[in-house]
VOVEX-895614 format. One record per residue: residue number from 1; x, y, z of N, C-alpha, C in turn. Coordinates in steps of 0.1 Angstrom, whole numbers, plus 5000, padded with zeros to 4 digits. Layout:
+------+------+------+------+-------+-------+-------+------+------+------+
| resi | n_c1 | n_c2 | n_c3 | ca_c1 | ca_c2 | ca_c3 | c_c1 | c_c2 | c_c3 |
+------+------+------+------+-------+-------+-------+------+------+------+
|  NUM |    X |    Y |    Z |     X |     Y |     Z |    X |    Y |    Z |
...
+------+------+------+------+-------+-------+-------+------+------+------+
//
This chain:
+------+------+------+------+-------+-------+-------+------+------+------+
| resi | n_c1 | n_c2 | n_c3 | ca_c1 | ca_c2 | ca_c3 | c_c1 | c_c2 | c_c3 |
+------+------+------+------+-------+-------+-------+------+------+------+
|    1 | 5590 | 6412 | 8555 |  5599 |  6418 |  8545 | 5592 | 6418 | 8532 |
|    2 | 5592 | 6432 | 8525 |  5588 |  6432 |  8513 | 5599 | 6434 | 8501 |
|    3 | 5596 | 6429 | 8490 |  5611 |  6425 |  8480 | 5605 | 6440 | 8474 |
|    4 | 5612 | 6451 | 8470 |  5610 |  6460 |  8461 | 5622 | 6464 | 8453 |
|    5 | 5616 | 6467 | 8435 |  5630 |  6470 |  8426 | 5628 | 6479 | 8427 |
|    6 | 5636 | 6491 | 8424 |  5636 |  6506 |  8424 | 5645 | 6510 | 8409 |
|    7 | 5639 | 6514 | 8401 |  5645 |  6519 |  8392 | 5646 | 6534 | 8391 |
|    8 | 5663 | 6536 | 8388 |  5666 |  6551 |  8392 | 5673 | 6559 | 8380 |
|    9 | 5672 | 6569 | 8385 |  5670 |  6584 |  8375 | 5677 | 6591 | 8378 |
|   10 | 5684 | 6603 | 8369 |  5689 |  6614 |  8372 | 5699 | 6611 | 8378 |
|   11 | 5706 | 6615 | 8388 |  5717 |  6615 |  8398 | 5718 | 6600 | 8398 |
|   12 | 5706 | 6595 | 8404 |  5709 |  6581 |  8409 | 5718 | 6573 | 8401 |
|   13 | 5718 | 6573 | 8388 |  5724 |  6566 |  8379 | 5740 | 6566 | 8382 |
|   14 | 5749 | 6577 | 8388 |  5759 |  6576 |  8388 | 5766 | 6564 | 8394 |
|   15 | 5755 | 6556 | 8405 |  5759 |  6547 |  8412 | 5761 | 6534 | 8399 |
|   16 | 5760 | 6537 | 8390 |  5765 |  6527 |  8375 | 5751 | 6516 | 8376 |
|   17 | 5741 | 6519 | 8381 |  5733 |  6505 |  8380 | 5720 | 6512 | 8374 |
|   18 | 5712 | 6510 | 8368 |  5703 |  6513 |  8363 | 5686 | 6510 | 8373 |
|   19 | 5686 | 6499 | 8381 |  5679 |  6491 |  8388 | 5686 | 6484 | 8404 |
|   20 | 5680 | 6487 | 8414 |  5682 |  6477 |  8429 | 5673 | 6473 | 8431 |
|   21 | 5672 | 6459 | 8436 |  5661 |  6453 |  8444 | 5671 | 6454 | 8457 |
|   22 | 5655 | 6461 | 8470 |  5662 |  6456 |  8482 | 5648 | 6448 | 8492 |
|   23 | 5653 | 6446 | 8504 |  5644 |  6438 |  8508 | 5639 | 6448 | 8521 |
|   24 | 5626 | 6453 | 8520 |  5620 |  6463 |  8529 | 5613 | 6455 | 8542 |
|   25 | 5615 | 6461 | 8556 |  5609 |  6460 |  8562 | 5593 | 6460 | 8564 |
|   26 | 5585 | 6456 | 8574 |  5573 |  6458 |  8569 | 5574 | 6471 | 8579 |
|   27 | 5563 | 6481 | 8577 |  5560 |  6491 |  8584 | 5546 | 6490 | 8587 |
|   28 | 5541 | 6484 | 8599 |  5524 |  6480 |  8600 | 5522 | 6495 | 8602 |
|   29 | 5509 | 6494 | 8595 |  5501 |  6511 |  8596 | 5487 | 6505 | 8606 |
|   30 | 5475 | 6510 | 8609 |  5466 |  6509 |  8610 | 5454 | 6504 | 8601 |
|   31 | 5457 | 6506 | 8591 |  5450 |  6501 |  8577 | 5455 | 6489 | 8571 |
|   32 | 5468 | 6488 | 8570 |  5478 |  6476 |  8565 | 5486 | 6472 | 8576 |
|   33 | 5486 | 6462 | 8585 |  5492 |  6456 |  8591 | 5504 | 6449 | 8587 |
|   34 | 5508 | 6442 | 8580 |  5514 |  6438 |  8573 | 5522 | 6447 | 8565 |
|   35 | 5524 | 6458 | 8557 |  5527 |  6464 |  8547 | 5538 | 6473 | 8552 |
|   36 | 5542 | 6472 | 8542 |  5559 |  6484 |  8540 | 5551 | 6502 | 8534 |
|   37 | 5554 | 6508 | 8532 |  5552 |  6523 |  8535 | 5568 | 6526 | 8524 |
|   38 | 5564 | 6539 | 8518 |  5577 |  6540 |  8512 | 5582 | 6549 | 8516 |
|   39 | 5578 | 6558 | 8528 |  5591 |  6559 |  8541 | 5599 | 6550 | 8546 |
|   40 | 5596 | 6536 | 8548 |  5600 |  6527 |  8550 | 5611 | 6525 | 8541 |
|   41 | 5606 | 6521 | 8526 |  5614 |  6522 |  8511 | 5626 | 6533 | 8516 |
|   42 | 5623 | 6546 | 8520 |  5632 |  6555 |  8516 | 5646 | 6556 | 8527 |
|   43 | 5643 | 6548 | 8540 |  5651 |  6544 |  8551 | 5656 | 6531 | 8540 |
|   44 | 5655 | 6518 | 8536 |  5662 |  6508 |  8533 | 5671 | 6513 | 8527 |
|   45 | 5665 | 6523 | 8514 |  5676 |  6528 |  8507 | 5690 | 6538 | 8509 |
|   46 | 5686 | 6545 | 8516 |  5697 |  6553 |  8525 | 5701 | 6543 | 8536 |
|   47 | 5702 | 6529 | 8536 |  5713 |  6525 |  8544 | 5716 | 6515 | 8536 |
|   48 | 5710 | 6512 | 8523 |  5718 |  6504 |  8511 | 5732 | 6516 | 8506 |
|   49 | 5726 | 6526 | 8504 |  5735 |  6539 |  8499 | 5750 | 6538 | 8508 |
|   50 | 5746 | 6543 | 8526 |  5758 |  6541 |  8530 | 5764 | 6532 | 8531 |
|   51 | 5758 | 6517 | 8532 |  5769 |  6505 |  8535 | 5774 | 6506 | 8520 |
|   52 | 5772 | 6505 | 8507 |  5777 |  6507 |  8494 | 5789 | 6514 | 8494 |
|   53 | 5786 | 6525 | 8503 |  5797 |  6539 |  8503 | 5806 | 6534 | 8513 |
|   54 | 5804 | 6527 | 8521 |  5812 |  6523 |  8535 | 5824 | 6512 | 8529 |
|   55 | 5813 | 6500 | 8515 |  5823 |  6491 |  8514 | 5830 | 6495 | 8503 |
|   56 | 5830 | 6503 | 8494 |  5834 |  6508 |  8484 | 5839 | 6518 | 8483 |
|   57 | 5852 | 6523 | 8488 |  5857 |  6536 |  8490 | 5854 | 6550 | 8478 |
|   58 | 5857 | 6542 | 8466 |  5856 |  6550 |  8454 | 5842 | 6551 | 8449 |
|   59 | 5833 | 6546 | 8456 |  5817 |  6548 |  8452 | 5814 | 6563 | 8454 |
|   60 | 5801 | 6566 | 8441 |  5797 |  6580 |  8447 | 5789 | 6582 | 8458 |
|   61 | 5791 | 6595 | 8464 |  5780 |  6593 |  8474 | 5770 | 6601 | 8468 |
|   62 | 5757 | 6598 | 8472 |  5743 |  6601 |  8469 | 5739 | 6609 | 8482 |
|   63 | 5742 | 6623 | 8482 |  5737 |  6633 |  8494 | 5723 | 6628 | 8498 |
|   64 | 5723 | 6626 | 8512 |  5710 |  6625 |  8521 | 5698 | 6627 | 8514 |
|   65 | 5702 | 6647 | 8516 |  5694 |  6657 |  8513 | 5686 | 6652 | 8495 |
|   66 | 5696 | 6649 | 8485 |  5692 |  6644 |  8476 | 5681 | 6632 | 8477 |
|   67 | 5680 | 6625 | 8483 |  5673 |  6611 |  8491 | 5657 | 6616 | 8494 |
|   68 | 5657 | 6625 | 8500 |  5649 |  6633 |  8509 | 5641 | 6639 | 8500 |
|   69 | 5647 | 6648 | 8492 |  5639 |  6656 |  8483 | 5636 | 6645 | 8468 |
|   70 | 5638 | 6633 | 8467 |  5633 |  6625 |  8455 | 5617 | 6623 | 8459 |
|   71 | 5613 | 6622 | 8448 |  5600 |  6611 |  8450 | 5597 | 6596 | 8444 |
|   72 | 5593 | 6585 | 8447 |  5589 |  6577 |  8441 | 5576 | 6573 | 8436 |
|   73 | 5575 | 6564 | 8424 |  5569 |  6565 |  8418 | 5562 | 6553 | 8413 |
|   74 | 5552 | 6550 | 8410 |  5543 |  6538 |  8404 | 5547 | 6539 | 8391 |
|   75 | 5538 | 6526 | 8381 |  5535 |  6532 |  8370 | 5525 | 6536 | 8367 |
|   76 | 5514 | 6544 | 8379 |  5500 |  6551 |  8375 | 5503 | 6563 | 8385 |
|   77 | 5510 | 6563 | 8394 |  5513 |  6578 |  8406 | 5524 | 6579 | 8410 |
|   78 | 5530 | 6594 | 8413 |  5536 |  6595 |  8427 | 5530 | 6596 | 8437 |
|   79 | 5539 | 6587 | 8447 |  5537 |  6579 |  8455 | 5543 | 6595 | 8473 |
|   80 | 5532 | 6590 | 8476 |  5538 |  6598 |  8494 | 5543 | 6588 | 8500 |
|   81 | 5549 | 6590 | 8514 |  5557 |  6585 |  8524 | 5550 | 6573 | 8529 |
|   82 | 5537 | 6579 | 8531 |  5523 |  6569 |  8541 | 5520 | 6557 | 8531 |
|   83 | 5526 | 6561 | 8512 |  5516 |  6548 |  8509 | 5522 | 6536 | 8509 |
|   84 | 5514 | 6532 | 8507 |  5515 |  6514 |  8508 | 5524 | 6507 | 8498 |
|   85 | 5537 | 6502 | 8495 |  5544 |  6495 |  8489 | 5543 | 6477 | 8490 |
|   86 | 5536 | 6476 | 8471 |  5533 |  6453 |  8474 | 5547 | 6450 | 8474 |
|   87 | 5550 | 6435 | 8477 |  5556 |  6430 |  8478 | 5559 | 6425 | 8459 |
|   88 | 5572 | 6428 | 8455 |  5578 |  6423 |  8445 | 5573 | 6437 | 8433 |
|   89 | 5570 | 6446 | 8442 |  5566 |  6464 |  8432 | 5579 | 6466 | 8427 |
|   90 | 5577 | 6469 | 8420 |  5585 |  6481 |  8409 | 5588 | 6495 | 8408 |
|   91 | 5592 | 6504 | 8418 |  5590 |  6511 |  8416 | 5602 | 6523 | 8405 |
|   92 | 5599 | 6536 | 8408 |  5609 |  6545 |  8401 | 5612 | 6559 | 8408 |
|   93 | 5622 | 6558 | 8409 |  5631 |  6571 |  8419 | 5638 | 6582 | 8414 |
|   94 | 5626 | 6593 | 8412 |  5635 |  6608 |  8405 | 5639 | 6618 | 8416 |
|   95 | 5647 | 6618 | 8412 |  5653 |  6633 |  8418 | 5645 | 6642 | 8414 |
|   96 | 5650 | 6655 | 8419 |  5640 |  6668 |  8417 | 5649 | 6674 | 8403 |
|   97 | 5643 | 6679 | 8396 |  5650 |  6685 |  8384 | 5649 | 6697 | 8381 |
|   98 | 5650 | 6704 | 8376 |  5650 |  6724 |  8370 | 5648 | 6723 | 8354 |
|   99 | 5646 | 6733 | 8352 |  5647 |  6735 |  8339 | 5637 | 6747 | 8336 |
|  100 | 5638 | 6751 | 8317 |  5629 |  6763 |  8316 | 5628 | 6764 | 8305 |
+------+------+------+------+-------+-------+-------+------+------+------+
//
């Protein structure tokens, strides 16, 4: 299990918290045996989201689809599905945005 904080953005905020730490599974790759993936990240968090919404009737819900189309983020890249998430990382979670 890997400890990761996720700090969130945009939408995500409505859930009233600025920051979650959750505790990620490891996802062994061929390269990292050991290591979590932040596909991995992006499953823990969509089942932090629904049990939240399950115990909390009046919670917002954060669409799937919204989940799906975020990216996360370092403080030097975004981050794809395959990479590699340390143990006690930091990361940061935007939604997709518009503008002009």
């Amino acid at each position: 299990m890997t400890k990761v904080s996720v700090n969130l953005y945009g939408a995500f905020r409505q859930l009233g918290v600025g920051q979650i730490s959750l505790e990620v599974p490891d996802s062994p790759t061929h390269s990292a045996p050991n290591s979590t993936t932040v596909a991995s990240l992006r499953v823990a968090l969509e089942t932090y989201l629904q049990q939240r919404t399950q115990a909390d009737k009046s919670s917002i819900v954060i669409p799937r689809q919204l989940l799906q189309a975020s990216v996360f983020a370092s403080d030097k890249a975004v981050l794809r599905d395959e990479d590699s998430v340390g143990d006690s990382s930091t990361l940061s979670l935007f939604p997709p945005v518009c503008g002009g």
